[in-house]
C-alpha positions as CSV (number, residue, x, y, z in Angstrom):
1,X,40.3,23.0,-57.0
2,X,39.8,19.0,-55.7
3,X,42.0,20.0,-52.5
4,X,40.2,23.1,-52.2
5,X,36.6,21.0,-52.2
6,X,38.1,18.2,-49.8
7,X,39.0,21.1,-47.5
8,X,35.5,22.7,-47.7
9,X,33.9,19.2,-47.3
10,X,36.2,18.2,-44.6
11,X,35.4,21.3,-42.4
12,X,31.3,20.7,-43.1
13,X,31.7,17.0,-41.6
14,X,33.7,18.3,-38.7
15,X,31.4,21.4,-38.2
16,X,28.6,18.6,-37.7
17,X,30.7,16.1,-35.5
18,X,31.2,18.9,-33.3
19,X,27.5,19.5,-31.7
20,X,27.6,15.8,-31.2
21,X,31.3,15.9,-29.2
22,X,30.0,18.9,-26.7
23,X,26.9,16.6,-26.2
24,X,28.4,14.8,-23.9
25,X,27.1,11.2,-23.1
26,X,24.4,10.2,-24.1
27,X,20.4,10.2,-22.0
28,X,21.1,6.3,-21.8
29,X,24.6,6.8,-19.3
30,X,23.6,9.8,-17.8
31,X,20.1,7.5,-16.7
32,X,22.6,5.0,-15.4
33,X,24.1,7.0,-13.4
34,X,21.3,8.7,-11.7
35,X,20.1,4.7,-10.7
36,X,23.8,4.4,-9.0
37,X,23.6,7.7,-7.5
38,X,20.4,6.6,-6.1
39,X,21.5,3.5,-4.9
40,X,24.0,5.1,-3.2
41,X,21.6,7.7,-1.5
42,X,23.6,10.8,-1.8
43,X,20.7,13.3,-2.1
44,X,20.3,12.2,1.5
45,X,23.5,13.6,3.0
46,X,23.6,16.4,0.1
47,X,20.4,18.1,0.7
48,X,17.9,19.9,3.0
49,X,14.1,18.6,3.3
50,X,12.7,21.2,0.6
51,X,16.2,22.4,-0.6
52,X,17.9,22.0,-4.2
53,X,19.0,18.4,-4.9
54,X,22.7,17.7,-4.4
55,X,22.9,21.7,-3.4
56,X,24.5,20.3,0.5
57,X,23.9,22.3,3.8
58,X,22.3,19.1,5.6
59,X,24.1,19.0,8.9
60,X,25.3,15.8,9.9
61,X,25.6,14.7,13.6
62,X,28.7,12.5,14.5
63,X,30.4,11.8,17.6
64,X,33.2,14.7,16.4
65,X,30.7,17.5,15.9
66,X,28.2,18.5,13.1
67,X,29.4,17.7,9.7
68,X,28.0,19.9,7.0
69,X,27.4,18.1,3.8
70,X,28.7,20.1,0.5
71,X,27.3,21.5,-2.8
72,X,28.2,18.1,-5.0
73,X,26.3,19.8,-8.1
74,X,28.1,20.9,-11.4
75,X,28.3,24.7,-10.2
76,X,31.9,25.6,-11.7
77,X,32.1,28.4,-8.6
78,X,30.5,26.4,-5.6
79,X,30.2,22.7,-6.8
80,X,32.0,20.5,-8.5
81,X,31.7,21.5,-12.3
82,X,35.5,21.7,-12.4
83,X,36.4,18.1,-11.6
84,X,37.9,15.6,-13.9
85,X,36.8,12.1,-13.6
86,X,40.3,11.5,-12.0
87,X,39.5,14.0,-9.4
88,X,35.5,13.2,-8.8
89,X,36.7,9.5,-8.3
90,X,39.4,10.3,-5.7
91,X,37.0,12.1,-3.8
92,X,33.9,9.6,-4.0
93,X,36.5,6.5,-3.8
94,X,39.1,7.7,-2.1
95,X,37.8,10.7,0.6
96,X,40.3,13.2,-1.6
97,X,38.7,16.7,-2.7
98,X,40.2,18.1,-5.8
99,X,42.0,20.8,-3.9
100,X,43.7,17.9,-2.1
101,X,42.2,18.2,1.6
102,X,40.6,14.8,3.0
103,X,37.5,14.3,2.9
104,X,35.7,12.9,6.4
105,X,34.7,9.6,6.5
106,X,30.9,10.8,7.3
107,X,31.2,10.6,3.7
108,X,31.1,6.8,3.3
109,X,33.7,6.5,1.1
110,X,35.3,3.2,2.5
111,X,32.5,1.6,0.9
112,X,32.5,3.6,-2.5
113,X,36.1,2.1,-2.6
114,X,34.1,-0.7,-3.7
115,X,32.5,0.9,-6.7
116,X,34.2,-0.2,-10.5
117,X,35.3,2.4,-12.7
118,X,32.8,1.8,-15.2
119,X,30.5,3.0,-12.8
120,X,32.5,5.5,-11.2
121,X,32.4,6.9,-15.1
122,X,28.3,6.6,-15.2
123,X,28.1,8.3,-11.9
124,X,30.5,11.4,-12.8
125,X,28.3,11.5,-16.2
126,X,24.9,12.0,-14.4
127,X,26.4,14.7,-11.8
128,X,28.1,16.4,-14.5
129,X,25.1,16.2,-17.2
130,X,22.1,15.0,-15.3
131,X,22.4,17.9,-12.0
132,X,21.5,21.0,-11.8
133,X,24.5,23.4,-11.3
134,X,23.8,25.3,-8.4
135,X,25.7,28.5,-7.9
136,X,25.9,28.9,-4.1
137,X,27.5,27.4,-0.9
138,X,25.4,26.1,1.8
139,X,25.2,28.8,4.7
140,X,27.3,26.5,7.0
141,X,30.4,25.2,7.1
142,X,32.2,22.4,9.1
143,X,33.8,23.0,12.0
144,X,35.6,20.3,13.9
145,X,37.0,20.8,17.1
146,X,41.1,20.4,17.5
147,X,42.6,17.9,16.3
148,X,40.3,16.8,13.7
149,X,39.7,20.7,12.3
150,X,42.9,19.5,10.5
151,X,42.0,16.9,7.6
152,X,45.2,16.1,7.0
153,X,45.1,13.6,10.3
154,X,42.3,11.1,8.0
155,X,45.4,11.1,5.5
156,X,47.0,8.6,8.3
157,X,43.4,7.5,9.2
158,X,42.7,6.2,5.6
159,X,46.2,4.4,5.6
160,X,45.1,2.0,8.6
161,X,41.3,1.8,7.4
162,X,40.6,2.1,3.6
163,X,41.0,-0.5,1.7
164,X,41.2,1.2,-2.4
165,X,40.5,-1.9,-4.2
166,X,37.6,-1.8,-6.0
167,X,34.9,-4.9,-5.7
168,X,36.2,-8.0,-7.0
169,X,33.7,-11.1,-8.1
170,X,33.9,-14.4,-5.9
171,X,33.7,-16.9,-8.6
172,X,32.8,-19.7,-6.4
173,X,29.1,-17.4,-5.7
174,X,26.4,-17.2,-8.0
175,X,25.4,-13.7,-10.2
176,X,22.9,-12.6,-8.0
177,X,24.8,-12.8,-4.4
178,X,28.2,-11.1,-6.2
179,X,25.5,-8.2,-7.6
180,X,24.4,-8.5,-4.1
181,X,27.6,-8.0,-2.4
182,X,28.3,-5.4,-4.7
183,X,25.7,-3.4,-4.0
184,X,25.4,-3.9,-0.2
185,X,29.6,-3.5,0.4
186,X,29.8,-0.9,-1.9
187,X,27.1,1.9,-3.2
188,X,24.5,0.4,-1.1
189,X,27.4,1.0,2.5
190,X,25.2,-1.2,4.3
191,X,28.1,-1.8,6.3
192,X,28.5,1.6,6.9
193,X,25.6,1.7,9.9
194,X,25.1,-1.8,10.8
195,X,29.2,-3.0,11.6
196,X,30.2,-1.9,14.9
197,X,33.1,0.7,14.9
198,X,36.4,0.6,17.1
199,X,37.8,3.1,19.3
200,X,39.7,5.2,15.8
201,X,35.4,4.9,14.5
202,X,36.8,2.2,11.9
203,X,34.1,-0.3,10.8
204,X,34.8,-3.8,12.5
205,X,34.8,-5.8,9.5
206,X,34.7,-9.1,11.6
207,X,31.6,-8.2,12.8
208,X,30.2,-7.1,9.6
209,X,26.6,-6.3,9.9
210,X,26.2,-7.4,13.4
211,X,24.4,-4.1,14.5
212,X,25.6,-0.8,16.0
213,X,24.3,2.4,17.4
214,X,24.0,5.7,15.1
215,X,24.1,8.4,17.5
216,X,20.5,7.9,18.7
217,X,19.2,5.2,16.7
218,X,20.4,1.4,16.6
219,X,20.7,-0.1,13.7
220,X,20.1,-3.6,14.1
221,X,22.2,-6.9,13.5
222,X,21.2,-8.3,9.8
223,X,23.5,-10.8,10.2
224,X,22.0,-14.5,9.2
225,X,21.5,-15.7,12.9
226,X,18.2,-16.9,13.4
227,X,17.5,-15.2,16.9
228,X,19.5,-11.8,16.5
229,X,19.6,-11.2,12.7
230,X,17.2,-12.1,9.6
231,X,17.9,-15.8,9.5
232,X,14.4,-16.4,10.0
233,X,13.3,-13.8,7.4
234,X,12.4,-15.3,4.0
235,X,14.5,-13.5,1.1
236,X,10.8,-12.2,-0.1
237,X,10.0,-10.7,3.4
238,X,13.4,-9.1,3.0
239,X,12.9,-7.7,-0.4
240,X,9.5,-6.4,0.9
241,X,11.0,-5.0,3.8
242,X,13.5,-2.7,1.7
243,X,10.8,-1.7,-1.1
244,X,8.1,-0.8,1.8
245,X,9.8,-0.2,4.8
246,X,7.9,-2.8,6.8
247,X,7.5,-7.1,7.4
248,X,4.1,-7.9,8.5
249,X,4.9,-9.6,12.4
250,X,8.5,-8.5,11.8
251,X,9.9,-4.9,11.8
252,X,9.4,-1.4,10.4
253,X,11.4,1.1,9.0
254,X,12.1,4.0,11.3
255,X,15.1,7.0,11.3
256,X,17.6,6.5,9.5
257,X,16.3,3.4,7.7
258,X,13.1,4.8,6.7
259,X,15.1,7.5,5.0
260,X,17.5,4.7,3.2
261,X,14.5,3.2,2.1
262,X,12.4,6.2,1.0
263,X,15.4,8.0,-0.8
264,X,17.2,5.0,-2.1
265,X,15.8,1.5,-2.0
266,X,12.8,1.7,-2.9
267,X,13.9,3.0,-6.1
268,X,15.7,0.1,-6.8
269,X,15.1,-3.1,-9.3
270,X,13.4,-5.9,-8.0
271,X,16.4,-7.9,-9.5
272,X,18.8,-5.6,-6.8
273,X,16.4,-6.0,-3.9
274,X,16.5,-9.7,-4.5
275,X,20.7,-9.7,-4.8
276,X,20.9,-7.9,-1.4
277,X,18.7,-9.7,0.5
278,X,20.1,-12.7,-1.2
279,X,23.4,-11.5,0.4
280,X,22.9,-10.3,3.4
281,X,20.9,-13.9,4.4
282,X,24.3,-15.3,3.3
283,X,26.6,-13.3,6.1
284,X,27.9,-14.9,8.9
285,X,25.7,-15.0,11.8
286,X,26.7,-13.1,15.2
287,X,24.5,-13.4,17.7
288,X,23.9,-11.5,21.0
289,X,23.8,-14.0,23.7
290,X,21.1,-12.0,25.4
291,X,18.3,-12.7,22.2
292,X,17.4,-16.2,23.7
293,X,14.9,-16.7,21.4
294,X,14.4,-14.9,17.7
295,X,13.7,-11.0,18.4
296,X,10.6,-11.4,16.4
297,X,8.9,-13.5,18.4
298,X,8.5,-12.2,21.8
299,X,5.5,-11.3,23.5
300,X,1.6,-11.5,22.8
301,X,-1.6,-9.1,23.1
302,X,-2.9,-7.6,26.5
303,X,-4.2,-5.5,28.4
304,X,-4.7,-4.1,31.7
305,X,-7.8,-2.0,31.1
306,X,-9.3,-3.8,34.3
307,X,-6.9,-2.3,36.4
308,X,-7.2,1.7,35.4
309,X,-10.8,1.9,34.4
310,X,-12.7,4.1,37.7
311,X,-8.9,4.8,38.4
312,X,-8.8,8.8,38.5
313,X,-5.3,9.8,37.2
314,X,-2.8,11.5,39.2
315,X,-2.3,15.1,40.2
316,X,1.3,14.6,38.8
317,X,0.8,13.1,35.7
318,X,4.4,12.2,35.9
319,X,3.3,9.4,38.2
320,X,0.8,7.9,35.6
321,X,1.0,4.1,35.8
322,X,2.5,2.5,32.1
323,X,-1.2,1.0,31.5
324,X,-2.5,4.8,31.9
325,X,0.3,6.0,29.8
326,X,-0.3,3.7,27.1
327,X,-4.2,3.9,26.9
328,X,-3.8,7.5,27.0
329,X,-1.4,8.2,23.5
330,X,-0.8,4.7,22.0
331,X,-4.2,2.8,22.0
332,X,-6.1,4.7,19.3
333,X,-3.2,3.4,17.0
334,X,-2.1,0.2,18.2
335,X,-4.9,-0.8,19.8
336,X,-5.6,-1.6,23.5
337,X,-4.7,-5.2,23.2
338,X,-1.5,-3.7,21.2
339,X,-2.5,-5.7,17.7
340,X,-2.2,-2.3,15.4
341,X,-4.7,-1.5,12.4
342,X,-6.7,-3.9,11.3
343,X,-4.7,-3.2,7.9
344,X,-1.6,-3.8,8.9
345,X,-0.4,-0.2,8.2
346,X,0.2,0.5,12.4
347,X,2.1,-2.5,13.5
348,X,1.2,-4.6,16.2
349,X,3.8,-4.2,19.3
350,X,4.6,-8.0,19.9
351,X,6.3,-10.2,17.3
352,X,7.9,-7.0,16.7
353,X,11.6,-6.8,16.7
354,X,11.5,-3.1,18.0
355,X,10.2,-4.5,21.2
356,X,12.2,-7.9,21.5
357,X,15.5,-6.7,21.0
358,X,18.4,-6.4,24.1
359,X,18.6,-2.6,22.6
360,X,15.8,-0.5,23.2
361,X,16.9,2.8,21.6
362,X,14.8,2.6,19.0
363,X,11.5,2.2,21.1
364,X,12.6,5.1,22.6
365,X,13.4,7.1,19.6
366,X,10.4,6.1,17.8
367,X,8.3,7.8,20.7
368,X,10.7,10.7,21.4
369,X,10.4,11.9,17.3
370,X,7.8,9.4,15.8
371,X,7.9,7.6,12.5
372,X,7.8,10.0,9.2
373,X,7.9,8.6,6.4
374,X,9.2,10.9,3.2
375,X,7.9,10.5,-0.9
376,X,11.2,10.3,-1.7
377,X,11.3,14.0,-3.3
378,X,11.6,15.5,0.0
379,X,8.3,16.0,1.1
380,X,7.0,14.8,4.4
381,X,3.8,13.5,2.9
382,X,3.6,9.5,2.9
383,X,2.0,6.9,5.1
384,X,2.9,5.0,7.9
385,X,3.4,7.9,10.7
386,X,3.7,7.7,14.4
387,X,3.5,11.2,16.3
388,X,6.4,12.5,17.7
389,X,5.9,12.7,21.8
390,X,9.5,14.4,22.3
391,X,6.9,17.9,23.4
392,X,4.3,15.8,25.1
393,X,5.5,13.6,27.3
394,X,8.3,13.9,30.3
395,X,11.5,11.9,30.6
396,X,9.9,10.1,33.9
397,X,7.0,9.3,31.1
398,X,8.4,7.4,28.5
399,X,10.5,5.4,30.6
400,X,6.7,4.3,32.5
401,X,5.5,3.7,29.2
402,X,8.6,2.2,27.6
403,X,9.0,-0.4,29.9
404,X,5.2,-0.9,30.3
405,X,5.6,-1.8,26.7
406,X,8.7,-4.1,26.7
407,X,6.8,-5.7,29.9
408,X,3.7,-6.1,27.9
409,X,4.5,-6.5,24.5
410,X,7.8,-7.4,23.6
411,X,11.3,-9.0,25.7
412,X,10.7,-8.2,29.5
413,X,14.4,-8.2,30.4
414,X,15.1,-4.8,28.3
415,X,14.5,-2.3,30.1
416,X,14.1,1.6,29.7
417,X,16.1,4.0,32.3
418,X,16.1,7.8,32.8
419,X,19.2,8.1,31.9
420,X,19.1,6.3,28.6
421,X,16.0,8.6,27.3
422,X,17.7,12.2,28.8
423,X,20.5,10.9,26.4
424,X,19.0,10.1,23.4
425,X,16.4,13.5,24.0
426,X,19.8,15.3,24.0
427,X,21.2,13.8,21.0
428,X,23.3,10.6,22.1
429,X,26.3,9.7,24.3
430,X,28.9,12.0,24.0
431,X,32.4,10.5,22.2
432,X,35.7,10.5,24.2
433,X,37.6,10.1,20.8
434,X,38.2,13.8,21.0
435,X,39.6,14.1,24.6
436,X,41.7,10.7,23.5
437,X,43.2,12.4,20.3
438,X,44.2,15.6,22.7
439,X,45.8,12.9,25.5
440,X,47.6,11.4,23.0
441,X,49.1,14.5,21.3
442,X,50.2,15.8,25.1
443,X,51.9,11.8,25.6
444,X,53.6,12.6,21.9
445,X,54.3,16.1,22.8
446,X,55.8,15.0,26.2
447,X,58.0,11.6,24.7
448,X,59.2,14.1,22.3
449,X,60.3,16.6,24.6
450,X,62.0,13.9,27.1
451,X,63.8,12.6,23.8
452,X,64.9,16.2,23.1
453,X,66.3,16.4,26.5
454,X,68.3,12.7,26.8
455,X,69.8,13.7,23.3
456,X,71.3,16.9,24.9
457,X,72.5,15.3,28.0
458,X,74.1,12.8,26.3
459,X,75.7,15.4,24.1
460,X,77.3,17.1,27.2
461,X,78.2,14.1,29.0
462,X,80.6,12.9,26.0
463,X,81.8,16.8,25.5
């Protein structure tokens, strides 16, 4: 009778523990995860303006072809409800898919290496727990051309390139600049766009942070020089810079920025804003020898009003002069002396570092598709816009008003040329990577054969 009792009691205790076991963690780690996940901006990459978080079909451009981002919610048939932790942190850390196949580096996993596993363990927790699952594949797939169609080739590309070992704390550095370099190495992959890549599109860890070009866009040296970096940015102005998108007589967020900022950073704790700034001022400067001076701090407000007013415009408005050109589509905003709103919201054109660095792809850029600014959520509908002038205005146009700008406003030396903007209207410079990776199967191909045939020659010889 007691051992029938005990058996009756033991089965209610476990039919309670049970509800509690399927739970699954609890709201507090799944909440932790969601901050990583946001720190490390993957709704970005995994989904389309007004599309299903995490749901993929955002086509990435890279110098190998589109890359289509994938369905990373818990869908058991098109997502990634059937990982283990094992297998979600191979893919994230490692570039490893649970089926085995590699994963491109697009996906910034070099610098998720960096992530712990506790956190690894918090982010698996919120995509398995904290997503919603859904049940289809994006209508695109990614399609490579030959050799890199075979994923098997980043197998040898992650043995020269990826480091696996997680982030480890320098001891000799305070809390807040190892948080820092946590975050910005790691989840953060600051690296990931602002270290210039070598010929095999490897990061340049030497030159860690010292700027490099995204396609179309440049992103710019952070580095801790004082004329080329943010040496001469307080830690504040930086924190500000990463919660808003804008410095006041500094810089503003545009492209691919604008969307870190808007999907990821400003999300973030004041305490992490502080550690990353607090870090990145501490990285060795590098410094382009043509920034003479500090990039924010070239140029002054003008005009040249006197010389186009009574002055009919042309027949071919191609041969607008850059003073017509500018009072024409950027004076309403930034005024004709080129000061921007009286708020502060439109940025003035000098002490800008848009306009007074050696690159000027991002001038470009910023009047080829504008400045949009996003709520986060994936609407379109927050401040701080610049019309996009990629319809409006000719090739021959924007480099007249480009330069009438730099001239004006920001480092005369830089220049704008024709055929910088018909590149960066079509996209960016193509990549000779693939036409190398072809030569260099052909040379291996070739070696191979001429090996083949000494091997038999000598084979007949000493018959």
């Amino acid at each position: 009778m007691m051992a029938t009792f005990r058996m009756a009691a033991g089965a209610a205790l476990l039919s309670l523990a049970l509800p509690v076991l399927a739970a699954g963690p609890d709201a507090a780690a799944i909440e932790r995860g969601r901050y990583l996940a946001t720190a490390g901006d993957c709704i970005a990459c995994h989904s389309v303006p007004g599309g299903k978080p995490m749901a993929g079909g955002l086509s990435l451009a890279t110098p190998l072809g589109a890359i289509v981002a994938t369905n990373i919610t818990p869908s058991t048939t098109h997502g990634i409800g059937n990982y283990t932790l094992k297998q979600f942190s191979a893919a994230v850390r490692h570039g490893v898919r649970a089926d085995g196949a590699n994963l491109y580096p697009a996906m910034p996993y070099t610098a998720y290496a960096k992530v712990t596993d506790e956190d690894t363990a918090a982010l698996y927790d919120y995509f398995m727990h904290g997503v919603a699952a859904v049940d289809a594949a994006p209508a695109q797939t990614t399609d490579l051309p030959f050799p890199f169609n075979i994923r098997l080739s980043m197998a040898g590309w992650n043995m020269l390139f990826l480091d696996k070992k997680p982030f480890v704390a320098d001891t000799a550095k305070s809390m807040e600049w190892n948080r820092g370099a946590y975050l910005a190495q790691g989840l953060a992959h600051c690296t990931t766009c602002h270290t210039p890549r070598n010929a095999l599109m490897a990061e340049q860890l030497s030159k860690e942070l010292g700027g490099a070009d995204l396609g179309t866009w440049h992103a710019p040296n952070i580095t801790s020089d004082g004329n080329s970096g943010v040496g001469g940015w307080s830690q504040q102005e930086l924190v500000d810079y990463l919660r808003t998108g804008r410095a006041a007589h500094k810089a503003q967020a545009a492209g691919p920025m604008a969307e870190a900022i808007d999907h990821s950073l400003k999300h973030l704790s004041d305490a992490d804003l502080n550690a990353i700034a607090h870090y990145v001022k501490s990285v060795p400067a590098i410094r382009d020898k043509a920034d003479t001076r500090p990039v924010t701090q070239w140029g002054k407000a003008g005009d040249e009003l006197a010389a186009i007013r009574g002055v009919p415009l042309p027949q071919n408005l191609n041969k607008m002069s850059g003073a017509q050109l500018y009072d024409a589509q950027c004076a309403s905003c930034h005024q004709a002396r080129g000061e921007g709103s009286f708020d502060g919201s439109l940025p003035p054109l000098f002490h800008n570092s848009v306009t007074g660095r050696s690159n000027s792809n991002n001038l470009v850029m910023a009047i080829l598709d504008g400045v949009e600014r996003q709520d986060g959520e994936g609407s379109h509908a927050a401040g701080h816009l610049m019309p996009a002038f990629r319809q409006t205005l000719s090739d021959e146009q924007i480099v007249t008003l480009g330069n009438y700008v730099q001239k004006m406003y920001g480092n005369p030396d830089v220049k704008v040329t024709a055929e910088q903007v018909t590149t960066l209207r079509n996209g960016g410079a193509p990549s000779n990577l693939i036409g190398l990776a072809r030569a260099g199967i052909i040379v291996g191909v070739l070696a191979l054969l001429a090996l083949l045939l000494w091997w038999r020659g000598r084979r007949r010889k000493d018959a």
